[in-house]
C-alpha positions, 0 to 999 in steps of 0.5 A, spaced: 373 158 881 371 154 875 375 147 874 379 147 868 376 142 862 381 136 859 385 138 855 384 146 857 389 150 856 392 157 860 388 160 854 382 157 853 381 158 861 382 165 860 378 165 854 372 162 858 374 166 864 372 172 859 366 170 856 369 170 849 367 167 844 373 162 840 372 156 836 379 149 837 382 148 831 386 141 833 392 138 827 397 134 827 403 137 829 409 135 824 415 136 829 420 137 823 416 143 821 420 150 820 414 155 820 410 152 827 404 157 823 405 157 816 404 149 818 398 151 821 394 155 816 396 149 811 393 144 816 387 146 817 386 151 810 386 157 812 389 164 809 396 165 812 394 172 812 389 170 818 393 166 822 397 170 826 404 168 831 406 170 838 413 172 837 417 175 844 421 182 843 426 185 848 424 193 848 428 197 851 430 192 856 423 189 858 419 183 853 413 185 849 410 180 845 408 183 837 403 178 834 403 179 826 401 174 820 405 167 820 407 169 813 410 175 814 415 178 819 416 182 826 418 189 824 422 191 831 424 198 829 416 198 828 414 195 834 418 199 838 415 205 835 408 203 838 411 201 844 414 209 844 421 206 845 428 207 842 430 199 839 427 192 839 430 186 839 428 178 838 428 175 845 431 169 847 427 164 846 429 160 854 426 168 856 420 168 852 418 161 854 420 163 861 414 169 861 409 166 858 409 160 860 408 156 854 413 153 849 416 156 843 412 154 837 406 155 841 406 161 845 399 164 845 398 171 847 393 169 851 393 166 858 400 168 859 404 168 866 404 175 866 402 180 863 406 184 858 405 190 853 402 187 846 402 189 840 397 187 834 399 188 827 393 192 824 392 188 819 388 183 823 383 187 823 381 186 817 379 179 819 373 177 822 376 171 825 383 171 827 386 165 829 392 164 834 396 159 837 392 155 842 397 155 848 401 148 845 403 146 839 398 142 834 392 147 837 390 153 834 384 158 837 380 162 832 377 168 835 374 175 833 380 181 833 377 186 837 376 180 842 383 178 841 386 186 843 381 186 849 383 179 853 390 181 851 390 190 852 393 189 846 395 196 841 393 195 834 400 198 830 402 197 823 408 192 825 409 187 819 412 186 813 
């Protein structure tokens, strides 16, 4: 087994234990920023459009996570359809945490405790590189989307607005 490098997160493991290529974009995280995502984008200048946010959902009763631009919102009616289910709600953040592992403001989609269904909005794949939360706040991965639908089993659907 592969020992785990300084500064290695559950998602650069599993990134690496997959053979993905990705890229570690570090900034300085402000503790007082209200969008953890769109602090990203502007941190390392990159296009909101391109860096996307993990969020949770209960969906029917079961968590999902719906990952969606940082500068746009989760459509819970839409991801529910995706997932073939009746309604979706936010997920409490203690619960979200709880299953992947990770810390609010840096729940990354990959590398999380246990698997569960994904969705990711369509619009990522306009992107050659998308950039998604590293596994900590300050720590941002930029990785191709169809690697990111691979390593997560993710569903592409149309779920921002």
């Amino acid at each position: 087994m592969p020992k785990k490098k300084a500064g290695a997160t559950p998602a650069t493991v599993a990134l690496t234990r997959a053979g993905i290529a990705f890229t570690v974009h570090e900034y300085d995280h402000d503790p007082r920023a209200g969008s953890y995502g769109l602090e990203a984008a502007a941190a390392l200048g990159l296009d909101p459009a391109c860096v996307l946010k993990t969020l949770l959902a209960s969906v029917d009763g079961r968590l999902a996570v719906g990952i969606v631009p940082v500068a746009g919102h989760l459509d819970l009616k839409a991801l529910a359809r995706a997932l073939g289910a009746s309604r979706a709600a936010m997920a409490d953040v203690a619960d979200a945490e709880r299953a992947t592992g990770y810390v609010a403001g840096g729940i990354s989609p990959v590398g999380q405790k246990r698997s569960l269904p994904t969705v990711l909005d369509e619009s990522a794949l306009g992107f050659g590189t998308v950039y998604v939360s590293g596994g900590r706040r300050g720590l941002d991965l930029g990785l191709a989307p169809a690697d990111l639908v691979q390593v997560t089993g993710a569903r592409v659907a149309p779920i921002a607005r």
